[in-house]
Each structure stands twice: as C-alpha cells, then as structure tokens.
PDB file of N, CA, C and O in Angstrom:
ATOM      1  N   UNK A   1     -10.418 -28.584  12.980  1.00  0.00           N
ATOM      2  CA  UNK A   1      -9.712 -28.198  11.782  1.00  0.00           C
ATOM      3  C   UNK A   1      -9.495 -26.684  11.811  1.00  0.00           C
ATOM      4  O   UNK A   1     -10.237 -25.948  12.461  1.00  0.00           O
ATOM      5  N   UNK A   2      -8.692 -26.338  11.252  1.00  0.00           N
ATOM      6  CA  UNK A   2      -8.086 -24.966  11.721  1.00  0.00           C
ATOM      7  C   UNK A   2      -7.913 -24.377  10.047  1.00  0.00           C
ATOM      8  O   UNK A   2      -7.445 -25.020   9.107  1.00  0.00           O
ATOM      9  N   UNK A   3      -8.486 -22.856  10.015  1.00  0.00           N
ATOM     10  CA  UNK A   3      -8.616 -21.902   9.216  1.00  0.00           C
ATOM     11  C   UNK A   3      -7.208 -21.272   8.683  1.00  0.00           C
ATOM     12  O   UNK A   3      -6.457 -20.504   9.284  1.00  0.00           O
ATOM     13  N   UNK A   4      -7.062 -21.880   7.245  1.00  0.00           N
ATOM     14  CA  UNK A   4      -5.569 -21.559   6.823  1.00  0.00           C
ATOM     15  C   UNK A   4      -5.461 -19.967   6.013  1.00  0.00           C
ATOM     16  O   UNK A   4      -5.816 -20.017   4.835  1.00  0.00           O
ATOM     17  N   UNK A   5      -5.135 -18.957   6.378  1.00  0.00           N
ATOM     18  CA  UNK A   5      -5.107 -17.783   6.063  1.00  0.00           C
ATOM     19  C   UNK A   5      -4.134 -17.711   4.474  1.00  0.00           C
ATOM     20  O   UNK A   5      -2.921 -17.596   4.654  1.00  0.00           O
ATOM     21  N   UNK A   6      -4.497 -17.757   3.342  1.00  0.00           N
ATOM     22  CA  UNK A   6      -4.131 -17.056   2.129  1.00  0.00           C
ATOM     23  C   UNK A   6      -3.430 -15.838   2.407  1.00  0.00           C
ATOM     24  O   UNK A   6      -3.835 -14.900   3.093  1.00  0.00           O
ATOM     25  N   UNK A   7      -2.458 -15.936   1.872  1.00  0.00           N
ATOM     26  CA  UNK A   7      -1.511 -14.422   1.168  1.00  0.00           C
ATOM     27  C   UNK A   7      -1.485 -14.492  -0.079  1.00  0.00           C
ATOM     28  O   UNK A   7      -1.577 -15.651  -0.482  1.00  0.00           O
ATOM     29  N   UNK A   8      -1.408 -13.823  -0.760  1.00  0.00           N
ATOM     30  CA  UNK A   8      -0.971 -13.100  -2.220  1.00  0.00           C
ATOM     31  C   UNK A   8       0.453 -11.680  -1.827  1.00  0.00           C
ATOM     32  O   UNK A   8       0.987 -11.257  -0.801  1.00  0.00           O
ATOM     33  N   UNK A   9       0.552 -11.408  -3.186  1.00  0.00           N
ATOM     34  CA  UNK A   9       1.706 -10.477  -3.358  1.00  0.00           C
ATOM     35  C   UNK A   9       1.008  -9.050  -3.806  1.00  0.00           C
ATOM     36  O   UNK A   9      -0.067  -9.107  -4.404  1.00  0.00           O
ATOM     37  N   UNK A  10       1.517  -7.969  -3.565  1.00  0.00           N
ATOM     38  CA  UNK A  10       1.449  -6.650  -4.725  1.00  0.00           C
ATOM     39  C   UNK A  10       3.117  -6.401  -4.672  1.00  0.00           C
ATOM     40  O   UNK A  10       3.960  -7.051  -4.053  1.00  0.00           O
ATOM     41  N   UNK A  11       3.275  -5.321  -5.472  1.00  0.00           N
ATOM     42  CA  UNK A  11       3.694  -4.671  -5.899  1.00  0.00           C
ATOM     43  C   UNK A  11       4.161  -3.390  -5.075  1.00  0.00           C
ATOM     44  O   UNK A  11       3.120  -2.759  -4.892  1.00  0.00           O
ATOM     45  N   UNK A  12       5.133  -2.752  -4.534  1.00  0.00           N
ATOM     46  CA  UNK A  12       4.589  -1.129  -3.694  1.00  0.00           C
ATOM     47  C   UNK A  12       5.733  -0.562  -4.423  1.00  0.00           C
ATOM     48  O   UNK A  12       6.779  -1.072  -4.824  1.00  0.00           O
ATOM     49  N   UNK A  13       5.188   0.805  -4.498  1.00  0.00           N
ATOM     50  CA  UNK A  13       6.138   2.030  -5.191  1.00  0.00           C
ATOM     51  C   UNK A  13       5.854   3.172  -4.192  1.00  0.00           C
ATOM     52  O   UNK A  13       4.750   3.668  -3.970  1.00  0.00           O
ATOM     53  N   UNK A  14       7.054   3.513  -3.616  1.00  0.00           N
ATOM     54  CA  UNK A  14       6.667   4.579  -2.797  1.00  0.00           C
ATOM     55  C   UNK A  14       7.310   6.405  -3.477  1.00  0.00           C
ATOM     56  O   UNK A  14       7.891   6.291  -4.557  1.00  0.00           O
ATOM     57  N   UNK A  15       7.261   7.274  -3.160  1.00  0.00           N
ATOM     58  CA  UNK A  15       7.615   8.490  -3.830  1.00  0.00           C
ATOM     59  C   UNK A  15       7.432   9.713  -3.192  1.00  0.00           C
ATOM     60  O   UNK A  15       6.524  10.087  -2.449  1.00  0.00           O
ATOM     61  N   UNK A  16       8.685  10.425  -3.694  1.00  0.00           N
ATOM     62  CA  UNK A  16       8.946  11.407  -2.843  1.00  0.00           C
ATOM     63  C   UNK A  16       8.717  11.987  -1.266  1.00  0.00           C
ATOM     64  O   UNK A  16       7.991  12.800  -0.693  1.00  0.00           O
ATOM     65  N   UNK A  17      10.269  10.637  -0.798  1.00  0.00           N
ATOM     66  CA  UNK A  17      10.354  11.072   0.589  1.00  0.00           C
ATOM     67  C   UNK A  17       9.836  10.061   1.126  1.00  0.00           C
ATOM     68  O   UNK A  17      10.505   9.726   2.103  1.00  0.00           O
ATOM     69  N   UNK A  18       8.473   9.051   0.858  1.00  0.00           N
ATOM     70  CA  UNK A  18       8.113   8.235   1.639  1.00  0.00           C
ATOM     71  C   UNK A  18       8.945   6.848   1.402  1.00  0.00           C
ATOM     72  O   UNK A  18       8.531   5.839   1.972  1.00  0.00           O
ATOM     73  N   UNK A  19      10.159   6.766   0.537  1.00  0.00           N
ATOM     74  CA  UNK A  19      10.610   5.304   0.516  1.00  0.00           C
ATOM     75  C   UNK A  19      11.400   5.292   1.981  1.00  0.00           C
ATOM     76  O   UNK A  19      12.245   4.427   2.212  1.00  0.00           O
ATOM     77  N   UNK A  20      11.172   5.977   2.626  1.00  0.00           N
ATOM     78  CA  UNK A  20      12.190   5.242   4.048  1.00  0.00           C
ATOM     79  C   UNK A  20      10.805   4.707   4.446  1.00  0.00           C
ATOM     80  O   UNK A  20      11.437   4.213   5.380  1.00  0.00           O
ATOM     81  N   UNK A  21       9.720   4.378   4.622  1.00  0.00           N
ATOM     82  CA  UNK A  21       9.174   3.745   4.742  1.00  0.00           C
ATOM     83  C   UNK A  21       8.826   2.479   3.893  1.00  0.00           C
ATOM     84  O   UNK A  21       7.796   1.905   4.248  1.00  0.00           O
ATOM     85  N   UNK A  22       9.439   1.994   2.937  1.00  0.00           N
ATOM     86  CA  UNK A  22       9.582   1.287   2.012  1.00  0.00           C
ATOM     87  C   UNK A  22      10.164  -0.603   2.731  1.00  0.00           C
ATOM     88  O   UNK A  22      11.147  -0.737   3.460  1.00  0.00           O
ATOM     89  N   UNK A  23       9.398  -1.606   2.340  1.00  0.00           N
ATOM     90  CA  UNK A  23      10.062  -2.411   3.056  1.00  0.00           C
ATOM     91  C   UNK A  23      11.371  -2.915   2.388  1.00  0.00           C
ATOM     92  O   UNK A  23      11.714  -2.483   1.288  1.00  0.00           O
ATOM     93  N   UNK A  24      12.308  -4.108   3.273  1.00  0.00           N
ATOM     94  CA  UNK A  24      13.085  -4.576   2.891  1.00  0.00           C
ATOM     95  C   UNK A  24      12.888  -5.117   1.184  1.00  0.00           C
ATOM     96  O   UNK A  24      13.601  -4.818   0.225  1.00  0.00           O
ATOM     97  N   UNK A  25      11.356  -6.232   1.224  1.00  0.00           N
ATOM     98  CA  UNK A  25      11.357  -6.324  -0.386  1.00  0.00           C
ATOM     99  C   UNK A  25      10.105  -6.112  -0.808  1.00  0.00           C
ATOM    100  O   UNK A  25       9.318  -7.002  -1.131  1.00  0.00           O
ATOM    101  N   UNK A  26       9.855  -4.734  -0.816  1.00  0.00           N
ATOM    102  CA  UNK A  26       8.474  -4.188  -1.791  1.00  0.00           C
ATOM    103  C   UNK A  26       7.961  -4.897  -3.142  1.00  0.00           C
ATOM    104  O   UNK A  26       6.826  -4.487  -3.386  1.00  0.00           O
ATOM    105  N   UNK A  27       8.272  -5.537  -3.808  1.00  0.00           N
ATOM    106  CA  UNK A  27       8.401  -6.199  -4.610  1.00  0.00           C
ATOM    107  C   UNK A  27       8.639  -8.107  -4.507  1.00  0.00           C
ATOM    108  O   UNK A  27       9.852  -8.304  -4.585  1.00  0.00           O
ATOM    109  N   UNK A  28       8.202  -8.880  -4.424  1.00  0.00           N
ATOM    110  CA  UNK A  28       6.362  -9.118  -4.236  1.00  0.00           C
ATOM    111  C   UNK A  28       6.494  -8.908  -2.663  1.00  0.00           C
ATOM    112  O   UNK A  28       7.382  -9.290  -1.901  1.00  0.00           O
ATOM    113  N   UNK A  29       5.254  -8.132  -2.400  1.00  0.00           N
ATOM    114  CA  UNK A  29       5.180  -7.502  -0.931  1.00  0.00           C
ATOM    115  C   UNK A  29       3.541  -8.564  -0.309  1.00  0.00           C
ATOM    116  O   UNK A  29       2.382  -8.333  -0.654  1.00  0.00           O
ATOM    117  N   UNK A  30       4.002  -9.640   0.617  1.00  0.00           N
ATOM    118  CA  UNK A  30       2.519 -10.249   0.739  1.00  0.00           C
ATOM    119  C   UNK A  30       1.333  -9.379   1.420  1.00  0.00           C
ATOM    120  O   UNK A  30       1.677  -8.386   2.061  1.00  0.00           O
ATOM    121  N   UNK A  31       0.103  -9.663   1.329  1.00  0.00           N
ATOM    122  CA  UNK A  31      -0.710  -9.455   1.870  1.00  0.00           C
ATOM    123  C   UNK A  31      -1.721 -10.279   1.612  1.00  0.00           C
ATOM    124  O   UNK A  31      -1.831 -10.856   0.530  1.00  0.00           O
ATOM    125  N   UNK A  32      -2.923 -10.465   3.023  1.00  0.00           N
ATOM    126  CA  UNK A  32      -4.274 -11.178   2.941  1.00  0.00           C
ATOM    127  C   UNK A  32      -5.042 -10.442   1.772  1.00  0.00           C
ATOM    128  O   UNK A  32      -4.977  -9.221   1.629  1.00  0.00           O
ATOM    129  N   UNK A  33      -5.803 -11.305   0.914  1.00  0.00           N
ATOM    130  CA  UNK A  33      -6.916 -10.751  -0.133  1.00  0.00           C
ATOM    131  C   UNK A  33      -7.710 -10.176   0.915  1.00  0.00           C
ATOM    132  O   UNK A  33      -7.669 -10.729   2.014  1.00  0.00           O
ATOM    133  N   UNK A  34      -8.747  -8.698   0.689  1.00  0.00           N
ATOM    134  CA  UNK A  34      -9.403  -8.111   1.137  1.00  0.00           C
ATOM    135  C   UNK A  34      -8.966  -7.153   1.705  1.00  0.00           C
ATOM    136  O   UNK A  34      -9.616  -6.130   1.920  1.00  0.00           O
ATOM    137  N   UNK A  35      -7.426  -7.407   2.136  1.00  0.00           N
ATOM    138  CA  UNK A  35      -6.735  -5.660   2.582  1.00  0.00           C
ATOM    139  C   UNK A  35      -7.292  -4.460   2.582  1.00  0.00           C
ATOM    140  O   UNK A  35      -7.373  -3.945   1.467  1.00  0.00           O
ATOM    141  N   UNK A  36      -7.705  -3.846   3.480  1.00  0.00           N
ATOM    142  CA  UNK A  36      -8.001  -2.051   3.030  1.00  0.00           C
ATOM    143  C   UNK A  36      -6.539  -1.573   2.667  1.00  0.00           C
ATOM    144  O   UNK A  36      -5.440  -2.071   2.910  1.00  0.00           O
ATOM    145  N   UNK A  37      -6.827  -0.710   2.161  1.00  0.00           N
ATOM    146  CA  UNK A  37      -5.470   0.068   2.132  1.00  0.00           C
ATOM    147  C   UNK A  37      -4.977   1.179   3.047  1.00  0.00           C
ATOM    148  O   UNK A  37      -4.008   1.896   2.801  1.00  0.00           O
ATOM    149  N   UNK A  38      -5.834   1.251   4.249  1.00  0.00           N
ATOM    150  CA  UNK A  38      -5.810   1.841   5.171  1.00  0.00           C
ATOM    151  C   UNK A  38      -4.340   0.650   6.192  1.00  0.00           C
ATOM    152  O   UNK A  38      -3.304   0.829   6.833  1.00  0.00           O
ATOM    153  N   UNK A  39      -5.257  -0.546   5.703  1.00  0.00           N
ATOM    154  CA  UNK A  39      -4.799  -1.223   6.699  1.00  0.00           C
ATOM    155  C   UNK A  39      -2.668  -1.678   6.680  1.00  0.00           C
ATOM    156  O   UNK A  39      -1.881  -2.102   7.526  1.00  0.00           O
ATOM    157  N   UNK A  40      -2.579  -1.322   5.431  1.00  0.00           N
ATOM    158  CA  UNK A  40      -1.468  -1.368   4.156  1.00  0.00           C
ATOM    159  C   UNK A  40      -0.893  -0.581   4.759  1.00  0.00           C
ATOM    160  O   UNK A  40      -0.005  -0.995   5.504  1.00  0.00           O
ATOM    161  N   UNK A  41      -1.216   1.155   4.671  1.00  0.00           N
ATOM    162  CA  UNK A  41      -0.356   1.908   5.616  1.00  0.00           C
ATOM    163  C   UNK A  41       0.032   1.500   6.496  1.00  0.00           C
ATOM    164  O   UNK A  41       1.239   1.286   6.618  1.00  0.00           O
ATOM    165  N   UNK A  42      -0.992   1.198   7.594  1.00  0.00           N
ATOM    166  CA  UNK A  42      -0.652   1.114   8.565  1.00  0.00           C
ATOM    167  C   UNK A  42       0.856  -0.076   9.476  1.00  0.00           C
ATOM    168  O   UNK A  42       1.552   0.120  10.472  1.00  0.00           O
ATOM    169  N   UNK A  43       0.761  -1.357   8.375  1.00  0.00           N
ATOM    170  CA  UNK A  43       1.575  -2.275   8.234  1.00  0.00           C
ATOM    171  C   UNK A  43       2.779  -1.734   7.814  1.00  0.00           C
ATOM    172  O   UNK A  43       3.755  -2.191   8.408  1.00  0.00           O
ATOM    173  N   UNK A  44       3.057  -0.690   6.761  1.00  0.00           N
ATOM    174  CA  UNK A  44       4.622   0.111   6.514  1.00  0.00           C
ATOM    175  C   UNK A  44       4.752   0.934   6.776  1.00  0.00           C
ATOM    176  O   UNK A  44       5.514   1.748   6.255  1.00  0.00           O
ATOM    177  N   UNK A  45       3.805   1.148   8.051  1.00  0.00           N
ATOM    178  CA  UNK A  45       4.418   2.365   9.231  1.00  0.00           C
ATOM    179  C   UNK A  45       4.297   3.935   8.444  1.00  0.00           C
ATOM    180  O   UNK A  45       5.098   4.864   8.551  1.00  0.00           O
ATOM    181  N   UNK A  46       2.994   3.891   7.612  1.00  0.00           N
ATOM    182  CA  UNK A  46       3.337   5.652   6.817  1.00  0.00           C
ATOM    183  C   UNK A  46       1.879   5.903   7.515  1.00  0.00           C
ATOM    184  O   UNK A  46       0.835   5.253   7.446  1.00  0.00           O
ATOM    185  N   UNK A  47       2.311   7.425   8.403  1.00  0.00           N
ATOM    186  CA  UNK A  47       0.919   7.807   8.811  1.00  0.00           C
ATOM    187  C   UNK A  47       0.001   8.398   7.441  1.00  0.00           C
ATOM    188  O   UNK A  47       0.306   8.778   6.310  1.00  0.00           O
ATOM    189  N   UNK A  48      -1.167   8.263   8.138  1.00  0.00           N
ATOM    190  CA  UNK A  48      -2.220   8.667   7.272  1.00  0.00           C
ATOM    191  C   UNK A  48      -2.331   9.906   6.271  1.00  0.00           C
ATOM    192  O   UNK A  48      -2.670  10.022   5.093  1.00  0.00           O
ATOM    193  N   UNK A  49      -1.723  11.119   7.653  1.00  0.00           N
ATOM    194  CA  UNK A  49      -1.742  12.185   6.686  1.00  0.00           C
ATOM    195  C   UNK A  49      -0.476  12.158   5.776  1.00  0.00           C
ATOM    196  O   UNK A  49      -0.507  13.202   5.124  1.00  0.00           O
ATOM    197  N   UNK A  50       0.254  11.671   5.557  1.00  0.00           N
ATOM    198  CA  UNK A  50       1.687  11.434   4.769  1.00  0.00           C
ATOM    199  C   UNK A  50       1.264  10.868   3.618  1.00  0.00           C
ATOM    200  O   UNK A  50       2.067  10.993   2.693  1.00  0.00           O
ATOM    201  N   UNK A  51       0.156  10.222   3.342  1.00  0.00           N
ATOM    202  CA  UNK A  51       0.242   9.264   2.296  1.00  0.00           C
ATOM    203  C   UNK A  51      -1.295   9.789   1.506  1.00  0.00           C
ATOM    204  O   UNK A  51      -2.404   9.262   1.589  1.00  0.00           O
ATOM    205  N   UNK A  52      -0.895  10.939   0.786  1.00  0.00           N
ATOM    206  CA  UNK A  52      -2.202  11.746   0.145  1.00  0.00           C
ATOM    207  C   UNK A  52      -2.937  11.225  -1.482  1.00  0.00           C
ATOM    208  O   UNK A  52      -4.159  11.157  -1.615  1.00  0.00           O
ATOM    209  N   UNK A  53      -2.108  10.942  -2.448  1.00  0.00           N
ATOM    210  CA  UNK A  53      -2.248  10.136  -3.512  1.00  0.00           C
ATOM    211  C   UNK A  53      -1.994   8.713  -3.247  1.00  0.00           C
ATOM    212  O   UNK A  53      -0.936   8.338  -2.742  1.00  0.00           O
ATOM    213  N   UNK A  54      -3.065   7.810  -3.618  1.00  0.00           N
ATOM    214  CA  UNK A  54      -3.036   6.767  -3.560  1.00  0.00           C
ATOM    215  C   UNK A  54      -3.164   5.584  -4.485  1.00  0.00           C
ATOM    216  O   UNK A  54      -3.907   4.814  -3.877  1.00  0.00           O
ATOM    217  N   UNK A  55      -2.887   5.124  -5.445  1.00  0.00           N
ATOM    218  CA  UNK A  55      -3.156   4.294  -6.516  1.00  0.00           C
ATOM    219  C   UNK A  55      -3.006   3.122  -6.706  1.00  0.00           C
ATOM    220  O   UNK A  55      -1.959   2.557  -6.388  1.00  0.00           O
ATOM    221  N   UNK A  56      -4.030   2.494  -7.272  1.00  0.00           N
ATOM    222  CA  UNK A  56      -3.887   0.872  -7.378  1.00  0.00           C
ATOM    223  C   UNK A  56      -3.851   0.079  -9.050  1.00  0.00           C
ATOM    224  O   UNK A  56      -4.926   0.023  -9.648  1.00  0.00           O
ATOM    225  N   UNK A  57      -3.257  -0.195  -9.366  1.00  0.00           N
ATOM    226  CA  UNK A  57      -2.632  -0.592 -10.622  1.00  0.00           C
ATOM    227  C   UNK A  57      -3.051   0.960 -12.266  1.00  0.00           C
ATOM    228  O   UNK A  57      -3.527   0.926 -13.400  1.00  0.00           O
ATOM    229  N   UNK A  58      -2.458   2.074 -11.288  1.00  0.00           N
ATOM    230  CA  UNK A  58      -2.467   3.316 -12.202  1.00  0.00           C
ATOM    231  C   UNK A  58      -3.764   4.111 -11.791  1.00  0.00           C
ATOM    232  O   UNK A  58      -3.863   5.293 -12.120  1.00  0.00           O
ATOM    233  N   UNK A  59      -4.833   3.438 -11.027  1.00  0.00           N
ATOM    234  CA  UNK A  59      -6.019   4.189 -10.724  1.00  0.00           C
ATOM    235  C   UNK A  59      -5.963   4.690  -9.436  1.00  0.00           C
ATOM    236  O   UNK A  59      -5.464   4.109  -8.473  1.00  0.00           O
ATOM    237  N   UNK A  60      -6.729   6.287  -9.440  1.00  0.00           N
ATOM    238  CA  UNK A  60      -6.634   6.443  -8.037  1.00  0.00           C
ATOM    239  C   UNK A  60      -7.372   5.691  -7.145  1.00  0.00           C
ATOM    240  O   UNK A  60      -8.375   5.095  -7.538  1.00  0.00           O
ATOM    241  N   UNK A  61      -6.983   5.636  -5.919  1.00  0.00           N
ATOM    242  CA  UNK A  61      -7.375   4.925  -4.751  1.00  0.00           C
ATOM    243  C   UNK A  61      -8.066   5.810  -2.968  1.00  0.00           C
ATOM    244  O   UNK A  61      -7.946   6.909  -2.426  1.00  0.00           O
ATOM    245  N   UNK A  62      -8.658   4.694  -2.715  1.00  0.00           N
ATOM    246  CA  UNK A  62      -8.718   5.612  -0.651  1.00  0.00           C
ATOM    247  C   UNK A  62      -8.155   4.927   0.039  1.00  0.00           C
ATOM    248  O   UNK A  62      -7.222   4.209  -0.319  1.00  0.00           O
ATOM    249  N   UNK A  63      -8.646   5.015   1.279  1.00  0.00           N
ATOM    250  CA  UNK A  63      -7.937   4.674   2.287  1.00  0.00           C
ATOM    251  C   UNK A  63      -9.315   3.036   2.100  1.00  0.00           C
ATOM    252  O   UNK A  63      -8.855   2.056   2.684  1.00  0.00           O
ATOM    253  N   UNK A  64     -10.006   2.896   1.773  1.00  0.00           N
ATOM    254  CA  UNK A  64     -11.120   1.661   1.909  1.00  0.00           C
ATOM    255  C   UNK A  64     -11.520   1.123   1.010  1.00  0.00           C
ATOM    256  O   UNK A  64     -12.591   0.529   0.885  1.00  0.00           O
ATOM    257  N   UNK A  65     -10.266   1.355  -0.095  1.00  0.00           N
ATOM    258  CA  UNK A  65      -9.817  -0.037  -1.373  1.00  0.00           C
ATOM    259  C   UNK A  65      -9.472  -0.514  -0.766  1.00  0.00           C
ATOM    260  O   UNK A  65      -8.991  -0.157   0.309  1.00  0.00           O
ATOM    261  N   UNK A  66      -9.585  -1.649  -1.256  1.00  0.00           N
ATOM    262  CA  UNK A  66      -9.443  -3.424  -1.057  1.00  0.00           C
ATOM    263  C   UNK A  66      -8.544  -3.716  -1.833  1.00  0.00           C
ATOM    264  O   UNK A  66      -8.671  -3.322  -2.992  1.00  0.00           O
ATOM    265  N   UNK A  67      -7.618  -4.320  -1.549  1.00  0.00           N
ATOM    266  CA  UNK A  67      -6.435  -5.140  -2.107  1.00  0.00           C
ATOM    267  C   UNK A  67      -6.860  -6.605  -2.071  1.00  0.00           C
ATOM    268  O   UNK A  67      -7.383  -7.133  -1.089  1.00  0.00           O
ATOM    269  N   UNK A  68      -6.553  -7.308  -3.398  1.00  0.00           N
ATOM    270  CA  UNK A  68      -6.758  -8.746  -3.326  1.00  0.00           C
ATOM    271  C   UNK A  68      -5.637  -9.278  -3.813  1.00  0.00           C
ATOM    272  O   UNK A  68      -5.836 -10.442  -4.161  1.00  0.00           O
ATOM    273  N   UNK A  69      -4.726  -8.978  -3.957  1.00  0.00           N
ATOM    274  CA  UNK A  69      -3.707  -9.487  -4.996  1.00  0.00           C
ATOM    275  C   UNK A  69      -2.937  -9.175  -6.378  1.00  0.00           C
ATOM    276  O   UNK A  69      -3.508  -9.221  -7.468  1.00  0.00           O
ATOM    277  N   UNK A  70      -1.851  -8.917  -6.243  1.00  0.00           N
ATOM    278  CA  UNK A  70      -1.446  -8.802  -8.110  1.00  0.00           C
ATOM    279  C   UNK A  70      -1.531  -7.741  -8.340  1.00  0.00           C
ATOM    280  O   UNK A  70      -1.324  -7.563  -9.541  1.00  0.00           O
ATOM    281  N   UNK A  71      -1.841  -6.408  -7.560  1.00  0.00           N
ATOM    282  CA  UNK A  71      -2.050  -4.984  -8.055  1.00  0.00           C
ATOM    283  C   UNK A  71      -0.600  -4.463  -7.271  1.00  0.00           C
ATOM    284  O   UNK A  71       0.083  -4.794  -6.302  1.00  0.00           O
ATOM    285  N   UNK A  72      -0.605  -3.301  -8.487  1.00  0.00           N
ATOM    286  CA  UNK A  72       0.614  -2.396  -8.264  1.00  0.00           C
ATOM    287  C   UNK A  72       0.485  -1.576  -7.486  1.00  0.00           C
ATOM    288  O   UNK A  72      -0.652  -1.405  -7.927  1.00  0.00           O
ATOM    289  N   UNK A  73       0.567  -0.686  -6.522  1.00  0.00           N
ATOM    290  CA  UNK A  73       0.622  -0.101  -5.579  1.00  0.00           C
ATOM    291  C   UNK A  73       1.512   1.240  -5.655  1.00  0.00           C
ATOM    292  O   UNK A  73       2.733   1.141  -5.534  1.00  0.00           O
ATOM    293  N   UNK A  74       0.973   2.352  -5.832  1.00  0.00           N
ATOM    294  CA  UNK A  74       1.452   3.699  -5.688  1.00  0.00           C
ATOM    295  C   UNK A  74       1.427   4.900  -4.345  1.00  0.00           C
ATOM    296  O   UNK A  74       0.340   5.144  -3.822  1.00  0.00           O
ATOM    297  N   UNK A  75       2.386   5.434  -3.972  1.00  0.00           N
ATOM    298  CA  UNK A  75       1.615   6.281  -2.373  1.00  0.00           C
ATOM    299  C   UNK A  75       2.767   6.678  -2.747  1.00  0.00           C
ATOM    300  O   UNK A  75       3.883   6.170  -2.855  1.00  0.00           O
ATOM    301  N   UNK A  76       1.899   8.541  -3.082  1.00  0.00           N
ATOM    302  CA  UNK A  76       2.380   9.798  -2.718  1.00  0.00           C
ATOM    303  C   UNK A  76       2.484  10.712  -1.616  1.00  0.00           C
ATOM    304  O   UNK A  76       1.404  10.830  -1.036  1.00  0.00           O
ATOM    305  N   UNK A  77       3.168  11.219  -1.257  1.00  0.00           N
ATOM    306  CA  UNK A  77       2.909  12.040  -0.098  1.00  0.00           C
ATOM    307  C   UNK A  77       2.051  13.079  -0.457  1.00  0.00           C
ATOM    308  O   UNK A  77       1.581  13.037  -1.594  1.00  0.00           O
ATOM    309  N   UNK A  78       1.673  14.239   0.468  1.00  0.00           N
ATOM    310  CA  UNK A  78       1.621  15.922  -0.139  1.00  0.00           C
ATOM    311  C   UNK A  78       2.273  16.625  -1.060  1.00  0.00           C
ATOM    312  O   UNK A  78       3.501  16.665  -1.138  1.00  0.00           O
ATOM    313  N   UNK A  79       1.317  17.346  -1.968  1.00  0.00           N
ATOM    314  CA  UNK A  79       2.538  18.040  -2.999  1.00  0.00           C
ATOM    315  C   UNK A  79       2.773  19.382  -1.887  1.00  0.00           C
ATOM    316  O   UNK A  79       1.922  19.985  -1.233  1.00  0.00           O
ATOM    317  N   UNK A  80       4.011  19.549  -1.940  1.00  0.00           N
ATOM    318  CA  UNK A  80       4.007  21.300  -0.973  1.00  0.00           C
ATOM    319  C   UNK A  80       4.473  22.214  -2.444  1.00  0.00           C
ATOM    320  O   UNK A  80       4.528  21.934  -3.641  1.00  0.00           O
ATOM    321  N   UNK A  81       4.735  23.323  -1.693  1.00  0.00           N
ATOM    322  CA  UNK A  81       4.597  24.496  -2.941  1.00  0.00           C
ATOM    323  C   UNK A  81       4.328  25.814  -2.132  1.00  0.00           C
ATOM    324  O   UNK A  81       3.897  25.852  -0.980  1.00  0.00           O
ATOM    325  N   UNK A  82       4.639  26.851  -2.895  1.00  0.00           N
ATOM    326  CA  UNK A  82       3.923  28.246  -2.609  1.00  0.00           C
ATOM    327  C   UNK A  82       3.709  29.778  -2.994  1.00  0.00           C
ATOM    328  O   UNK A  82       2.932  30.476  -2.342  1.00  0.00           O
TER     329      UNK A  82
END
C-alpha cells in the first residue's frame, strides 16, 4: 500500500520587486502541511537573501515556520535607503 501525500493551499503576496518571482496562480498556491518556509522560497525560485520580511497570516515569520495550510503568505524583499 502506498503513502498518499496531502496538499493544501496558501495564499502568496509578493512585494516590491519580488512578484517576478510570483507564480502563474499564487492564489490558492498548493503545498504539503509541514512546509518550512525556507523550503517555499526555495520552490518560487526567490533566493534567501532577497526575501528579508516574512509573514504568515499578518505575523512575522523565519525561514523555519511551518506552513500547514490556509495561511496568507507575505515576502518582502530589503528595504534600501540612504
């Protein structure tokens, strides 16, 4: 008998500059429950240092939140300035 892998959906909002990394439909975007959000980047192709604010349904986030489903999804880049 063979192990049937669950998906669920979030939500992704990307901002300033990072929506070219944005998929075709961010909106419901699947993923396995237990996701890091490391692992999230890495799946829409935004390197690490690019993606500095991180939030999960309005709260900040790391790179080793867990995604399970149903949460909204925020990723900021760097603020620059000077």
């Amino acid at each position: 008998m063979t192990k049937i892998e669950s998906t669920t959906t979030i939500q992704i909002r990307l901002f300033a500059g990072l929506d070219k990394y944005a998929p075709a439909l961010p909106d419901p975007y699947p993923v396995k429950p237990g996701t890091f959000f490391a692992l999230l980047l890495k799946q829409l192709g935004i390197p690490e240092d690019k993606a500095r604010l991180l939030f999960i349904n309005g709260k900040k986030a790391s790179l080793q939140s867990i995604l399970n489903g149903n949460e909204r999804i925020g990723i900021f880049p760097p603020a620059g300035g000077g």
